[in-house]
Phi, psi and omega in degrees: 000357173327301187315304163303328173295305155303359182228187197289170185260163201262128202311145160046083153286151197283333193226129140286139164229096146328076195135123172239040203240211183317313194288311236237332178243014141288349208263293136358313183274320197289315125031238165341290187297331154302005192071355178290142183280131202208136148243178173220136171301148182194098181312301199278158169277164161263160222233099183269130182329308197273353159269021191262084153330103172287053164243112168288007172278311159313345197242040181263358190270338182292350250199170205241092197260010177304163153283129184217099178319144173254106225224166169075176196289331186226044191313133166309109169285123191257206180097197148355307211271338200222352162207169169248145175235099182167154180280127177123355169089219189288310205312000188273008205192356157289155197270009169066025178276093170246087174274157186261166169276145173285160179313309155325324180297319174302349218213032181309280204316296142023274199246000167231039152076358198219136170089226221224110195286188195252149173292005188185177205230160140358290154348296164299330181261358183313290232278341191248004152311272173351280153312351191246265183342351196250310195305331217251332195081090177222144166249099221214140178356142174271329166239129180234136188318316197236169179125179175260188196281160194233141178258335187228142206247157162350120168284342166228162180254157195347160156278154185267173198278142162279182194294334200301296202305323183296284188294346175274309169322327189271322189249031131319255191346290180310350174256009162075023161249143179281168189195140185215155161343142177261155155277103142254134205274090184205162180257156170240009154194143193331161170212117200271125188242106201314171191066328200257291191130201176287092162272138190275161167310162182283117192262020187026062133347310193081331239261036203273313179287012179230002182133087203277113180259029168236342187087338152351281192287167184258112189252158176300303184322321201271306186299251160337291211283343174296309190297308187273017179256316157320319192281327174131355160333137134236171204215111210242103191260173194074010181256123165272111176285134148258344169210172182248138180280136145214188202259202177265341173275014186073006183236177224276112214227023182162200173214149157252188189173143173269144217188088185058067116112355212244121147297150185219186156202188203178107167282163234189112148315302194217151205231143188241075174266129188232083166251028202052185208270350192263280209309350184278331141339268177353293120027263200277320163304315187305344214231319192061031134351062182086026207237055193275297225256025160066003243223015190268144152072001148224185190089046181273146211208128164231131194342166099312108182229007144030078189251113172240154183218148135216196170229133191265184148301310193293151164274107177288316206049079200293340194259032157229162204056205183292128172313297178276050170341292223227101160221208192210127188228029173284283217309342206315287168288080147292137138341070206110009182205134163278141181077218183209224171163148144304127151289135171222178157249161196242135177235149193199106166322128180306315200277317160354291162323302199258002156302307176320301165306286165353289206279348190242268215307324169086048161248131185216152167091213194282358169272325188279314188308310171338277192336287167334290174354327211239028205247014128289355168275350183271112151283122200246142164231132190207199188211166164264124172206149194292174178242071176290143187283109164245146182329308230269323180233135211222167165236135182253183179228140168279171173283353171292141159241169188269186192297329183284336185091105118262140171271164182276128152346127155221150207245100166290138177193129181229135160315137197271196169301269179349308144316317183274332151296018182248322200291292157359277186305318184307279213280304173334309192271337182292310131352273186294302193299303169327285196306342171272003174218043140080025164278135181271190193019058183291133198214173187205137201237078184298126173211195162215140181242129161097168205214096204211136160107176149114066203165357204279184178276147180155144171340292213258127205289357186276015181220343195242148199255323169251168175274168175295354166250014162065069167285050172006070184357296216252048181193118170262141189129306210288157123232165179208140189219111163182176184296014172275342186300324168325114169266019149217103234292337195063160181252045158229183186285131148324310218298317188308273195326313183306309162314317184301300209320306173349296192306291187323310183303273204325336192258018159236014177264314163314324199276316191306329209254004188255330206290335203245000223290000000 
């Protein structure tokens, strides 16, 4: 459909979709395979396994680099660390780190007085947590220690361990937390993928966060967006949605968009946006939109994500295998903090490393060139850990406009008490595993991952931006599935959730649309 993308487009389609990442392509796919005419909008190009550079410089095309002001006591590095441009979105450029969230995770407010539960439990995302893990091909534990029940165990088994992942497994042990293979959607032995062909094993490379120049790992292009271009999707890369069409009764009836320097516009039964947590706010605001409950661009919520590093004896080579090998979820539940975190071990690109360092240590000149020197011994460890939705950070649109005259996003965001006793509790002990597996010049790198909330979902339209299948309350035409919808961050990596949703939403957007028919 390359071809196709670039030339006209097919009059009225029954599903508009915004968006090709977590949110926008399995949904798509599912879609598709429903007989429905469906196109998708996509800002970014597409990026093909076999154009993909073991450079990180090179691959900068992947990242989502407009400017989006950082605001608050912890402003949010955007850029590099938190979205994608392209089809498939962040997944061309995510570390394939897929946990499912646990049964505890929907039912935080529930079972501690504080944030905000989910409209529906663990239970409901099971068959489709399931399915999705069997479709993209993860690889993972045949028993795995923490979670709710599983209908089906891994479809391939683990990846091998990297050096971090080997020493944070050994000064584990001594401190009595258990740990296992992580499940990641990368292969640990070939696989026929519809749409795709045989994506080959994972050749452990590293480079996952510049690009899979093989289809190993599972990005959206190789997966979903494939199954849905088999089915008859198209899939229209280079369009910058700048508005949503809607008609006179209000509702939601296209898009407009820029496309090689030229604005289009593209009518639509029903319109899906799935742009993330900035632009679909972003969006919505310029328009005021799906905003009756005031509740568009807030609760915005990003991981604790914590990073220790040193250096050891062993030749690690940080940059080969799967970055997240290895984790550990006894942190699931702490003491003194709602919620938790996940442990991981860390794999790391060199130009990646000495950006990090540089900017978290203030080391420059013949100290840092030491250092560098040294960057096959270095080792990481780092953590996931949750978020409550708090007032104070929201996204606003500024009086800056981008190269579009659009305005830019700006993201307030201060980490709350609970975070910082979480980030706290975190580095202490990551802190302690490093120092039992003899590392020196040990440094800690505060940082927040992810991008969540400013959308969410719920029962009451007077606190909430979607129904729990993700209906737009007050705009008809609309619906939205990506990670703003979340009413809590959980204390795992997003993606794995966000595809089930995806699946789910699609398959109540089918019924919706058979039900109106």
């Amino acid at each position: 459909m390359a071809a196709e993308s670039r030339g006209a487009l097919p009059a009225a389609p029954d599903v508009l979709v915004i968006g090709t990442g977590a949110g926008g392509a399995p949904l798509l796919a599912r879609l598709a395979q429903a007989g429905l005419r469906v196109v998708a909008l996509e800002a970014g190009e597409r990026h093909p396994p076999g154009g993909i550079a073991t450079d990180e410089v090179a691959q900068a095309g992947l990242f989502w680099m407009d400017e989006r002001l950082a605001a608050g006591g912890d402003p949010v590095g955007f850029g590099r660390n938190n979205s994608g441009r392209g089809v498939g979105g962040s997944t061309l450029h995510f570390t394939a780190y897929t946990p499912r969230a646990h049964p505890d995770d929907f039912t935080l407010r529930r079972d501690t007085g504080q944030g905000v539960d989910w409209p529906f439990g663990y239970d409901e995302l099971e068959p489709y947590y399931d399915e999705v893990e069997q479709f993209i091909g993860v690889s993972g534990p045949a028993e795995y220690p923490w979670g709710g029940p599983r209908t089906t165990p891994y479809r391939h088994p683990p990846l091998p361990l990297n050096g971090a992942a080997r020493l944070m497994e050994r000064a584990c042990a001594e401190v009595g937390l258990r740990t296992s293979p992580a499940a990641n959607a990368a292969l640990s032995r070939p696989q026929e993928q519809a749409g795709f062909g045989v994506r080959p094993a994972c050749t452990n490379r590293g480079f996952c966060q510049a690009g899979c120049s093989t289809g190993a790992k599972a990005s959206l292009d190789v997966t979903y967006l494939a199954l849905a271009e088999q089915h008859g999707a198209v899939i229209v890369d280079g369009a910058q949605v700048t508005a949503l069409l809607t008609d006179a009764s209000g509702r939601v009836r296209g898009a407009r968009f820029v496309r090689a320097g030229r604005e289009e516009t593209l009518e639509a039964g029903t319109v899906v946006l799935a742009a993330g947590a900035i632009e679909t706010p972003r969006l919505l605001l310029r328009q005021n939109l799906a905003n009756s409950s005031g509740q568009v661009g807030r609760n915005f919520m990003a991981h604790v994500g914590v990073q220790v590093w040193g250096l050891v004896e062993d030749d690690l080579r940080p940059y080969k295998g799967i970055p997240g090998g290895l984790i550990s979820e006894d942190t699931h539940r702490v003491d003194g903090v709602v919620g938790g975190y996940l442990l991981q071990s860390l794999g790391v690109m060199p130009v990646t490393y000495a950006t990090q360092f540089a900017r978290g240590t203030g080391t420059w000149g013949p100290a840092l060139i030491d250092h560098l020197s040294r960057y096959n011994h270095v080792a990481g460890i780092n953590v996931l850990g949750d978020c409550l939705p708090y007032a104070h950070n929201y996204l606003e649109l500024s009086d800056e406009l981008d190269a579009r005259g659009l305005p830019k996003p700006r993201v307030h965001f201060t980490f709350g008490e609970n975070e910082r006793r979480m980030s706290a509790h975190a580095e202490a002990l990551m802190r302690d595993l490093w120092a039992r597996a003899g590392a020196r010049d040990v440094w800690a790198l505060p940082r927040a991952a992810h991008t969540i909330g400013t959308a969410r979902m719920g029962e009451d339209p007077s606190s909430s931006v979607i129904d729990p299948v993700g209906r737009a309350h007050d705009t008809p035409g609309l619906w939205i599935c990506d990670n703003s919808t979340f009413p809590s961050a959980l204390a795992v990596n997003p993606a794995l959730t966000q595809m089930a949703l995806s699946l789910r939403t699609a398959d109540a957007l089918i019924t919706h649309l058979k039900e109106t028919a």
